[in-house]
N, C-alpha and C positions, 0 to 999 in steps of 0.2 A: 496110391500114387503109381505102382508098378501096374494097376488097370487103365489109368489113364495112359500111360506109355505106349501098352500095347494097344489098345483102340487109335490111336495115333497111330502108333507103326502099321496097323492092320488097312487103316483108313486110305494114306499114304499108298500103298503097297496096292490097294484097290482102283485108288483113283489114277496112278502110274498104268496099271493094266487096263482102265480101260479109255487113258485118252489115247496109248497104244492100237487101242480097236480103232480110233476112228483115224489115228494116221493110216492103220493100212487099210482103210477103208478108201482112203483118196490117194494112194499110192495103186494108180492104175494104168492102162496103157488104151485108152478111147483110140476107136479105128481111126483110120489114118483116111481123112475126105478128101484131100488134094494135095499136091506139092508145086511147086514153081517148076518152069519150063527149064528147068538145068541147062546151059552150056554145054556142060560135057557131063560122065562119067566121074571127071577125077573131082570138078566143083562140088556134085554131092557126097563123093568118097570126104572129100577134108572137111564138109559142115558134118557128116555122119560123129568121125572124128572128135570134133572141136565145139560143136552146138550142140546135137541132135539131144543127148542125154537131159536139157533143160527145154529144150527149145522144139521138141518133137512129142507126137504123141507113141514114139517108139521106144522110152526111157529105158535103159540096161537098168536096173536098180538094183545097186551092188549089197553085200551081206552085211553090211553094218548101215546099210536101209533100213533094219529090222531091228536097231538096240537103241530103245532111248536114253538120251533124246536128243542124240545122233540123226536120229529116225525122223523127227518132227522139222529140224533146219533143212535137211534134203527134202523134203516133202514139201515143203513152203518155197522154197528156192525153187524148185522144179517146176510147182504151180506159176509164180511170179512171171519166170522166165517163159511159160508157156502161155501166159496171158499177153506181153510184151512183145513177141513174135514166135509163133508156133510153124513151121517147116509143113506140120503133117494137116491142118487144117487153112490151106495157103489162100490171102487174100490181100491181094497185091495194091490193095487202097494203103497208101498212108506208109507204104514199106520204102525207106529210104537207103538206097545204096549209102550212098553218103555218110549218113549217119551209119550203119554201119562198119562201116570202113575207119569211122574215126574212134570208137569203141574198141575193136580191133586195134588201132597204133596206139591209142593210151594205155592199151593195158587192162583194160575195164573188163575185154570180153576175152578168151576164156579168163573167168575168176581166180586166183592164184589157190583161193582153196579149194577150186575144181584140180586143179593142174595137181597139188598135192595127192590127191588119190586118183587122177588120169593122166598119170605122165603120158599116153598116146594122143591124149589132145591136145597137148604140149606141140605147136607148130614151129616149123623156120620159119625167118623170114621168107623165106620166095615162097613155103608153103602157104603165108597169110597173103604174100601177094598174090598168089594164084587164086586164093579164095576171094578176097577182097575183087580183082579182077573178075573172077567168073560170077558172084554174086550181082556185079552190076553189069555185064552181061544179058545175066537169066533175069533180072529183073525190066529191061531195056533200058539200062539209064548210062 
C-alpha cells in the first residue's frame, strides 16, 4: 500500500513539473509587428498601464507567473486576452471603439483579479475617460 502511495505521490509531483514546462513554454513575449496610430503619448501610457500586460505582446510576467497553478490561469488569461485584441500585433479590421469603451464602464475590462495584483492599472474615472476618448481617436471612430 505505502508503494502504491508513493508511485502516486511521485507520478503527481512529475506530471505537476512537467505541465509547468509547457506553461512556461507559452509564457513568452512574440516581437511586437505593429501598434495603432496613438493620439497621443498619454493614450498609450494608460493602455500600457491598464491592457498592455494581456492585450500586448509586451507581457510584464510577474513572479508568481512561475508557481502553479497560479502559473497556468495567467498564462491562459493572457493568451485569451491576446487573442481578443493584441496592441502589439495591431489590425484595425473588426476593432471596435465602442465596444471597447463599454467593457471599460462595466467593469469587465480591467479584470478585478488583474486590479488585485496591479493596483497601477487601477484607473480614475477621467483616466478611463482619457483612454476610452483616445482609443477612439487613434482608432478613427
Amino acid at each position: 500500500m505505502k508503494k502504491i502511495i508513493k508511485l502516486t505521490i511521485l507520478a503527481a509531483v512529475v506530471l505537476l513539473a512537467l505541465s509547468q514546462l509547457a506553461v512556461n513554454a507559452l509564457k513568452s513575449n512574440p516581437p511586437v509587428l505593429a501598434e495603432p496610430q496613438w493620439d497621443s503619448p498619454q493614450t498609450r501610457a494608460l493602455a500600457v498601464r491598464a491592457c498592455f500586460d494581456c492585450h500586448s505582446n509586451e507581457t510584464v510576467w510577474p513572479w508568481y507567473s512561475n508557481l502553479p497553478p497560479v502559473s497556468w490561469l495567467v498564462v491562459i488569461d493572457t493568451m485569451r486576452g491576446r487573442g481578443e485584441l493584441n496592441f502589439s500585433e495591431w489590425r484595425a479590421q473588426g476593432v471596435d471603439a465602442g465596444e471597447m469603451r463599454e467593457v471599460m464602464l462595466e467593469g469587465e475590462m480591467p479584470p478585478a483579479a488583474y486590479l488585485l495584483t496591479h493596483p497601477a492599472g487601477r484607473l480614475s474615472d477621467a483616466e478611463k475617460q482619457q483612454l476610452m476618448d483616445g482609443l477612439a481617436r487613434s482608432l478613427g471612430q
